[in-house]
C-alpha positions in Angstrom: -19.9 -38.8 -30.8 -18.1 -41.2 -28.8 -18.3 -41.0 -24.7 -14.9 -40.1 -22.9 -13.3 -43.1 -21.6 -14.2 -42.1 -18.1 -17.7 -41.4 -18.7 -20.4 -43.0 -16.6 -23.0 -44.1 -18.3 -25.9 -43.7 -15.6 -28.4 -42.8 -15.8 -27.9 -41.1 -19.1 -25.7 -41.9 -22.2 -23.1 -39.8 -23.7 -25.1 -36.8 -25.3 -28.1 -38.5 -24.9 -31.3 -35.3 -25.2 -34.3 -34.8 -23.0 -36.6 -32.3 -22.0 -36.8 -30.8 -18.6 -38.5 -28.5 -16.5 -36.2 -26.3 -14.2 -38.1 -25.6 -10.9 -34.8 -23.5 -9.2 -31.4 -21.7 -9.5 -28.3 -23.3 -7.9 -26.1 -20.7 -5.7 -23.8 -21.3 -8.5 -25.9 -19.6 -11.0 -27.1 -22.9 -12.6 -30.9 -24.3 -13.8 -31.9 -27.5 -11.8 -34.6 -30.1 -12.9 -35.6 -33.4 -12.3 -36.2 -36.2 -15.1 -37.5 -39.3 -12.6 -36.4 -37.7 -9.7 -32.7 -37.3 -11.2 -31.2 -34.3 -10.8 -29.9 -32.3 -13.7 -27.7 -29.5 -13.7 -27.9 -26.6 -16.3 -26.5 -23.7 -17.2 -28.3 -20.6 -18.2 -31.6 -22.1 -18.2 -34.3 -20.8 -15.7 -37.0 -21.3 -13.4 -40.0 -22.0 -15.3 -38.9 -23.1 -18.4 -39.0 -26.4 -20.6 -35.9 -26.6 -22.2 -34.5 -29.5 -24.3 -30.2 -30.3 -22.9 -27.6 -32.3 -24.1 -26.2 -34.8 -20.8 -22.3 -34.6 -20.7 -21.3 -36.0 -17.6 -23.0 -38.2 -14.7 -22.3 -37.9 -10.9 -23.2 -40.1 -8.3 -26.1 -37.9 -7.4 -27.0 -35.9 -10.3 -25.9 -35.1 -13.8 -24.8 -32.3 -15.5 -26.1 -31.2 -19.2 -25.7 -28.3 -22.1 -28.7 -26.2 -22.9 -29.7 -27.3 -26.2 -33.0 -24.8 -26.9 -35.2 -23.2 -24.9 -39.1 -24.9 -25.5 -40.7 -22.6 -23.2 -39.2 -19.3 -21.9 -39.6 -17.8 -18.4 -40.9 -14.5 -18.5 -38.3 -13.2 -16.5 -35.8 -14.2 -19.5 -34.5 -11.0 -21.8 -31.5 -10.7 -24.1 -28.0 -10.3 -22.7 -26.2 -7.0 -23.1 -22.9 -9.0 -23.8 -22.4 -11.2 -27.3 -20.3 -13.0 -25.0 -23.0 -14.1 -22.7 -22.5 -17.6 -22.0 -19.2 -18.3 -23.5 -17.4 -16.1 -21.2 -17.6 -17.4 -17.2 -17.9 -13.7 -16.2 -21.7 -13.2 -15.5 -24.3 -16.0 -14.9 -27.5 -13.6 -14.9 -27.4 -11.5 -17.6 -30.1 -13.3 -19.5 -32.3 -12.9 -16.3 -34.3 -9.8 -15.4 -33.0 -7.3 -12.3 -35.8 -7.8 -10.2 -35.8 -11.5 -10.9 -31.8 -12.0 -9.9 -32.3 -9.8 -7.1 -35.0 -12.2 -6.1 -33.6 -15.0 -6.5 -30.4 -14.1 -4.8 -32.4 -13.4 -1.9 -34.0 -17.0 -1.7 -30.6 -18.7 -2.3 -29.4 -16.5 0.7 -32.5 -17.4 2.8 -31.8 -21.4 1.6 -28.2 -21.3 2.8 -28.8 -19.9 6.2 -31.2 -22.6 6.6 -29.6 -25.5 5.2 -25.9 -24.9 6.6 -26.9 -22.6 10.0 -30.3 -23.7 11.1 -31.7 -20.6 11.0 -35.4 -19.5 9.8 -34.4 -15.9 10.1 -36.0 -13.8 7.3 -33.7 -12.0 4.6 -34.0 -8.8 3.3 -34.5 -8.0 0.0 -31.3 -7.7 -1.5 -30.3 -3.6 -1.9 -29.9 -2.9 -5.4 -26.8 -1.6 -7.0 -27.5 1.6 -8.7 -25.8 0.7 -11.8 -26.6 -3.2 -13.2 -24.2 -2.7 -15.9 -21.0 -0.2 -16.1 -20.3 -0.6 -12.5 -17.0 -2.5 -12.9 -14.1 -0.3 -11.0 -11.7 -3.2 -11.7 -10.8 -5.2 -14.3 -8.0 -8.2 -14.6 -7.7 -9.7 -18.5 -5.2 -12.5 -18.6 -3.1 -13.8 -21.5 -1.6 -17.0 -22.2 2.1 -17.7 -22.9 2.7 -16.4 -26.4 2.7 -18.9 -29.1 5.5 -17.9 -32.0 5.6 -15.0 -30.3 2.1 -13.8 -30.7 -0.8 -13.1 -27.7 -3.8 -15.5 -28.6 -6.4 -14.4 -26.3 -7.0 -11.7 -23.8 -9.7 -11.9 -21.7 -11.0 -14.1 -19.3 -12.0 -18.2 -18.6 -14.5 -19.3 -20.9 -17.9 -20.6 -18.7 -17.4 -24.8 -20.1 -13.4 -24.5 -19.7 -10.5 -23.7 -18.5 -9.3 -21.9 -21.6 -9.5 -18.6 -22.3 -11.7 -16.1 -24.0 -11.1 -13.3 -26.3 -12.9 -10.3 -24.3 -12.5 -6.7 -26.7 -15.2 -5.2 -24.2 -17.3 -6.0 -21.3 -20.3 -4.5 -20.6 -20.4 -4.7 -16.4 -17.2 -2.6 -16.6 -17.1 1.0 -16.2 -17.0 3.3 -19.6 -14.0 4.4 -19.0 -12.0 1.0 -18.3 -14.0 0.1 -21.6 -12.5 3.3 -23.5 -8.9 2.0 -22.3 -9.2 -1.7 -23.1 -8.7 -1.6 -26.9 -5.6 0.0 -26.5 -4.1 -1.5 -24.2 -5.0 -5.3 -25.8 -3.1 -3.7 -28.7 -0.3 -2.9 -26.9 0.2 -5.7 -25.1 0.0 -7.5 -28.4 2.6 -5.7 -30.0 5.2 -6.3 -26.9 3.9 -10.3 -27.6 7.0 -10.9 -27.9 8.6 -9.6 -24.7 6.9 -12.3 -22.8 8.0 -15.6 -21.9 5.1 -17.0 -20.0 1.1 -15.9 -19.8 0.4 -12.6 -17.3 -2.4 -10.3 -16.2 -3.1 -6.7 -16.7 -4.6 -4.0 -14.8 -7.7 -1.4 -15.4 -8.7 0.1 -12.6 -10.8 3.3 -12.7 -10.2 5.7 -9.8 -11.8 9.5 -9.2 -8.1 10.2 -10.6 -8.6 8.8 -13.3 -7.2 5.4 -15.0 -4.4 3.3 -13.0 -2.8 0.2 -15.1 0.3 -0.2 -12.8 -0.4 -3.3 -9.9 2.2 -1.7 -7.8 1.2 2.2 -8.4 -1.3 3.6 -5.3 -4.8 4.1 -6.0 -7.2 6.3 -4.8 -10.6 5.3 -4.1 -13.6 8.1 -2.3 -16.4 6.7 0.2 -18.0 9.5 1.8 -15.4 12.6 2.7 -12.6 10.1 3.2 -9.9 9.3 0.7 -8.7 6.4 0.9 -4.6 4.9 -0.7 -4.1 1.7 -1.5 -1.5 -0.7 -4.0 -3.8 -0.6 -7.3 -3.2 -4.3 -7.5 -4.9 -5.2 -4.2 -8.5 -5.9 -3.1 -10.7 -3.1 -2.9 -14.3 -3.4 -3.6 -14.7 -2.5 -7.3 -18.5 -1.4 -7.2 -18.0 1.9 -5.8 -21.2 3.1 -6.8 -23.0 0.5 -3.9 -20.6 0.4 -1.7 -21.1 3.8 0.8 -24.7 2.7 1.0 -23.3 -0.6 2.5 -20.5 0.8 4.8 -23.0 2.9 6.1 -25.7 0.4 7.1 -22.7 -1.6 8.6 -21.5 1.0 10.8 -25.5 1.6 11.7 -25.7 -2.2 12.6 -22.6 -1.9 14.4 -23.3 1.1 17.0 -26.7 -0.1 17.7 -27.4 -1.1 21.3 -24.8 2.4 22.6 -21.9 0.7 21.6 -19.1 3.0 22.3 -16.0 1.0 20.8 -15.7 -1.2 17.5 -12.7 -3.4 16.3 -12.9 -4.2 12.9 -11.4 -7.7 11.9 -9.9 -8.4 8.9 -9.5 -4.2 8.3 -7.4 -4.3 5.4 -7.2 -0.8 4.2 -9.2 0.5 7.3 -12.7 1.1 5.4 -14.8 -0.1 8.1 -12.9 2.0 10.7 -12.6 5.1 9.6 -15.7 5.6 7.5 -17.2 4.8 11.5 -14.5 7.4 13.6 -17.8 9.9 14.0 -20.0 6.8 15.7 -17.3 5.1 18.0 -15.4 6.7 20.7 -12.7 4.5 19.7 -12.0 1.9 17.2 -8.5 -0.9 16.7 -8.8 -2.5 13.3 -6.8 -5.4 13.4 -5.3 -7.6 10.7 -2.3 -10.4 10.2 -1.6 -8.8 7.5 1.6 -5.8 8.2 1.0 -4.3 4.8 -2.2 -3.8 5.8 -1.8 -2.5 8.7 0.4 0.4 7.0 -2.1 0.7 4.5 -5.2 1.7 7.4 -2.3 3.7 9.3 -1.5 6.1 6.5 -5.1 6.8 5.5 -6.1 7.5 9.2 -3.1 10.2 8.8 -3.8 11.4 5.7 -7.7 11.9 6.8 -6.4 13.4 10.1 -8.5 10.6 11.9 -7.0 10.2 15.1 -9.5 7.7 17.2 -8.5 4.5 15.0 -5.5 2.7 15.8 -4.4 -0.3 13.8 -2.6 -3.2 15.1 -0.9 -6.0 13.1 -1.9 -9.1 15.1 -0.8 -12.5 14.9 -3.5 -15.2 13.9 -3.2 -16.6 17.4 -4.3 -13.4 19.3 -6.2 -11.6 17.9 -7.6 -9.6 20.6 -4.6 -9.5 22.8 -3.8 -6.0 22.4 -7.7 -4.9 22.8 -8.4 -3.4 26.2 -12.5 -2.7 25.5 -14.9 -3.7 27.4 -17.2 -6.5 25.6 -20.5 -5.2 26.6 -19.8 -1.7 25.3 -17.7 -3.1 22.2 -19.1 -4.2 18.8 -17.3 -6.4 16.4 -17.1 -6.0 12.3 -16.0 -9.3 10.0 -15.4 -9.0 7.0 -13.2 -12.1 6.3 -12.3 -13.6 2.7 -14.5 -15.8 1.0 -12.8 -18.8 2.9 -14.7 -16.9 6.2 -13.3 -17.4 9.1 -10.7 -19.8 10.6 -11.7 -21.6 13.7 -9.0 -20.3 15.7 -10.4 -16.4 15.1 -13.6 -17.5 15.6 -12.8 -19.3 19.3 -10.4 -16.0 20.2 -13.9 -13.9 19.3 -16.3 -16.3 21.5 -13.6 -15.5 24.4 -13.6 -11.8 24.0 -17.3 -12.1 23.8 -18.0 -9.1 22.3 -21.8 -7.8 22.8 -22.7 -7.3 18.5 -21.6 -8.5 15.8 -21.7 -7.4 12.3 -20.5 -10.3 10.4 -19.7 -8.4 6.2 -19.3 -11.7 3.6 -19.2 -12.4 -0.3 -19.7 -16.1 0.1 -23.0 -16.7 2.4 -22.4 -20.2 2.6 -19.5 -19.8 4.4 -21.0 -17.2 6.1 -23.6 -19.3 6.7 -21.3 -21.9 8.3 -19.7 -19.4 10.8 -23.3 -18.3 11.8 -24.0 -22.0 13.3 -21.1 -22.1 15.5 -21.9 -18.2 16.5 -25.4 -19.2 16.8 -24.2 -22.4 19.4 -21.7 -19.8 21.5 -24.2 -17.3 22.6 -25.4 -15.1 19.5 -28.5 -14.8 18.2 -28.5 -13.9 14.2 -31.1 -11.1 14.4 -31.0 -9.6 10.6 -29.3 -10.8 7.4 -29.3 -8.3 4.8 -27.6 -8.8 1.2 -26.2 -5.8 -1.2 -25.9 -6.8 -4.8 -22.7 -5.5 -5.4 -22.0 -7.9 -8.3 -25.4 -7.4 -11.0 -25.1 -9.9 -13.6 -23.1 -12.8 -11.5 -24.0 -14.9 -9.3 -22.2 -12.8 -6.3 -24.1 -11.3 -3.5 -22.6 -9.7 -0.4 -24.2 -10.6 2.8 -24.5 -9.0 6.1 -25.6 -10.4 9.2 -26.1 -8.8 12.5 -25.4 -11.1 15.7 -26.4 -10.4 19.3 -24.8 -11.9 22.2 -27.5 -13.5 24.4 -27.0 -13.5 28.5 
């Protein structure tokens, strides 16, 4: 076959084959070896093994290749749930034992605060989610612009491409998002011609049952509080991990006698109310004003009435906090950007005596620990949740201490 026109031919040629042993896992999910010192990227090959790949592309630094066949299999390797396991770019893992992605999240963790934050701290053991498969609460197919007036596929970006894949079923989602799919593919199909441009649908399973409207509220349960939100927004769709993770967050935070929290980047108030028994008081603050009214009605509905929320603007933050720092403990849980260096000077000001920084990306995590770590706080745990089994995602959380 011939090469691309913008291919680079070094150190490999265009499909050229070689064997290779993969000695780790990439925080993307990928196998990595070295042929001569040459670093090769992989996907879906594994510690351990001798596999034989296929080079498609050269970087200045290392190249990336197909898997072609595996010589030698890791131990760890077993047989993927999903037949769409490797064509789909849903899951990275699923061809990977539990215990081995759990451990292997936990060393790419450890890696990252290292590399990026300096730090030798140890990390936890990542908590397990209690369901590795079926744990889905959320679910977003999308579908292209119909061609002649008929939906091609529905489903999600294929792992080598930007196009899409058919998806019927998937096996991380919850049974009863998996009951509703077929249906609704079908009906989506037969309004094919309705649309005039691609679109995205909606599964999201709630205690009340099934919501497929983005603007209709959903109803999600941590604990005894009920907490409304727009089904299209971001709430944490393992629900089945996630008290276990609230509540060691909340744990982390009160340490030390802390009588007040404020809990940055609130969105719906989780954090904040889930804590009202620990704190005396607690502001949850966020840019965000349809946030804000978000956390405000489920502190009313839950008859919570020590949380206030206050819709800040990026630039003060903490201007409407009246704690005191050494009795006031801070939780972050930013977006997987983290968090911008303007929040992160207005939180060195306040000064704040913990923090309790919540993230789903630790290498930017990772980054924000290194300036914490260089304005007074000492990183004095870092313990992951796997609320993503399968994928490469973990959730991180780190507990800071401010020294002096």
């Amino acid at each position: 076959m011939a090469a691309p026109k913008q291919f680079n031919p070094h150190p490999f040629t265009y499909h050229q084959e070689i064997d290779l042993e993969i000695t780790t896992l990439t925080n993307l999910g990928d196998g990595l070896g070295r042929h001569d010192g040459w670093v090769i990227m992989v996907p879906f090959a594994l510690p351990g093994e001798l596999v034989r790949v296929r080079i498609w592309k050269n970087h200045k630094n290392h190249s990336d290749a197909d898997l072609i066949a595996v010589v030698r299999p890791s131990p760890e390797r077993i047989t993927p749930q999903c037949p769409l396991f490797g064509v789909c770019g849903g899951c990275q893992y699923q061809h990977l034992s539990y215990s081995a992605q759990l451990d292997w999240k936990r060393r790419q963790v450890s890696e990252l605060m290292q590399r990026m934050a300096g730090l030798t701290i140890t990390v936890e053991s990542p908590h397990p989610s209690p369901k590795q498969y079926g744990y889905r609460s959320k679910l977003t197919p999308h579908f292209g612009r119909p061609t002649s007036g008929e939906l091609l596929p529905i489903g999600f970006l294929r792992n080598d491409s930007p196009r899409l894949v058919d998806v019927p079923q998937c096996p991380i989602a919850t049974p009863a998002i998996n009951s509703a799919l077929g249906p609704i593919r079908e009906q989506t199909r037969i309004r094919a011609a309705k649309y005039t441009k691609g679109g995205t649908l909606l599964l999201r399973d709630t205690p009340e049952g099934l919501v497929t409207d983005m603007n209709a509220r959903a109803k999600e349960r941590i604990g005894e509080i009920t907490f409304e939100f727009p089904a299209g927004e971001f709430f944490q769709n393992n629900p089945f991990i996630l008290p276990e993770m609230v509540q060691y967050v909340i744990s982390q935070a009160k340490q030390g006698g802390m009588r007040f929290l404020v809990d940055a980047y609130c969105g719906s108030g989780v954090f904040s109310l889930c804590g009202h028994k620990d704190f005396e008081t607690i502001a949850g603050v966020e840019i965000s004003a349809k946030a804000i009214a978000a956390a405000q009605g489920n502190a009313q509905r839950n008859e919570i009435r020590n949380c206030y929320f206050v819709a800040a603007s990026a630039e003060a933050i903490f201007a409407q906090i009246g704690f005191p720092p050494t009795e006031t403990a801070v939780i972050l849980d930013p977006p997987r950007d983290g968090c911008d260096p303007v929040f992160l000077k207005q939180l060195f000001d306040f000064g704040p005596s913990r923090v309790v920084y919540v993230s789903c990306d630790p290498a930017t995590q990772a980054r924000d620990l290194k300036l914490c770590a260089a304005n007074g706080y000492t990183v004095t745990r870092v313990q992951p949740f796997d609320l993503f089994p399968q994928t490469r995602h973990i959730e991180s959380v780190a507990t800071l201490v401010r020294q002096g």
